[in-house]
Residue, then its C-alpha position, 0 to 999 in steps of 0.5 A: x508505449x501500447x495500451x490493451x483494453x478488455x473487458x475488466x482489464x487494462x494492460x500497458x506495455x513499454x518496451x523500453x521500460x518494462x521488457x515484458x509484452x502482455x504479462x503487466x497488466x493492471x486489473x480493474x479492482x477494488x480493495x478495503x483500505x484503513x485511512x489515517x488521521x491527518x497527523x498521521x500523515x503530516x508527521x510521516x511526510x516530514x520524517x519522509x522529507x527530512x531523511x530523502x531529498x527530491x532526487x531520492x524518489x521514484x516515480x514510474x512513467x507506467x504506473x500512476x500510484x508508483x509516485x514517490x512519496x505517497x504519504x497524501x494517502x497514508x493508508x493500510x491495505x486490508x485486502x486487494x482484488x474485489x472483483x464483482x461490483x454488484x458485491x459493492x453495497x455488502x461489502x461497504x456494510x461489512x466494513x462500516x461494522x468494524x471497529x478500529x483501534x490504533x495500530x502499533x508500528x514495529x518498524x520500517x521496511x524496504x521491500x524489493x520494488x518490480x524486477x529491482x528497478x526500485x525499493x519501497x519504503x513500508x511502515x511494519x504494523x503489530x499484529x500481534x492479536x491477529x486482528x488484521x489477519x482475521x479481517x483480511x481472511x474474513x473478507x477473502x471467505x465473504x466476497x468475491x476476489x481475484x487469486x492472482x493478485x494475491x500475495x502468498x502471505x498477508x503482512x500488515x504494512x503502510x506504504x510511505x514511499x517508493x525509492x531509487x534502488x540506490x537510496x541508502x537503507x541505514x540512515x533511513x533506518x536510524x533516523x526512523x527509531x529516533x522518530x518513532x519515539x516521538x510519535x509514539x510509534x502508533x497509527x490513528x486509524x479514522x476511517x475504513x472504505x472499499x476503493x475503486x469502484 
């Protein structure tokens, strides 16, 4: 394994892993996230437990957060790329004027993980006012941001965990409507904070 150090900017290169030389790189960004309540994640780690056993995680050797269940630290992410520390102070003022109100769950998801070698497990959030879209635009017109770690579209979701390729997605999905109603199907926002620097 190789690690590059620039200004701003760390890269890691595993051959074995990832067959790539200087393209995964791993930016030093920050980003606002809205956090759940503790019972948010209680609740979503037993699901997650009850329906994947241990062997059923992924976790990467190369990337810290890539760490099978990462219920611990439920949270949405509004919007990921700040990259001018001295906006750190407004952007903090920014946020802490937001009011949060409970988010409703459409669903669950599995997104493709980095070149197949996994699948994420997402929690799909309602958005039906675009209240989240709005946010996520505002803060992109307000503060400095990198354009190349954006996604083409902004779509609201919470990530549970990070799954082996071959874990199977119906059962998943079919104990999930039956938790749902337990919950409610809502999240409980407590908190929105800019994290990392």
């Amino acid at each position: 394994m190789r690690l590059v150090k620039e200004k701003n900017l760390m890269c890691i290169f595993n051959a074995d892993y990832y067959p790539m030389t200087y393209n995964y790189c791993v930016k030093k960004l920050s980003y606002v996230a809205i956090n759940f309540s503790g019972k948010d994640k209680k609740d979503f780690k037993a699901f997650l437990h009850s329906v994947c056993g241990e062997n059923d995680f992924f976790r990467s050797p190369v990337i810290k957060s890539i760490n099978g269940d990462v219920t611990d630290d439920l949270h949405l992410t509004v919007l990921y790329g700040f990259n001018n520390p001295s906006e750190k102070e407004d952007i903090e003022k920014y946020i802490n004027k937001i009011k949060l109100e409970n988010l409703e769950i459409e669903g669950i998801k599995f997104l493709p993980g980095y070149r197949g070698l996994y699948k994420v497990l997402v929690l799909s959030v309602k958005d039906s006012e675009s209240k989240l879209l709005k946010l996520h635009e505002e803060l992109k017109k307000n503060f400095s941001f990198d354009e190349e770690v954006q996604h083409e579209n902004f779509i609201p979701h919470v990530t549970l965990a990070y799954l082996k390729k071959d874990v199977s997605e119906s059962e998943i999905s079919k104990r999930f409507e039956k938790f749902s109603a337990k919950v409610s199907g809502v999240l409980h926002p407590v908190g929105i904070e800019l994290i990392g620097w």
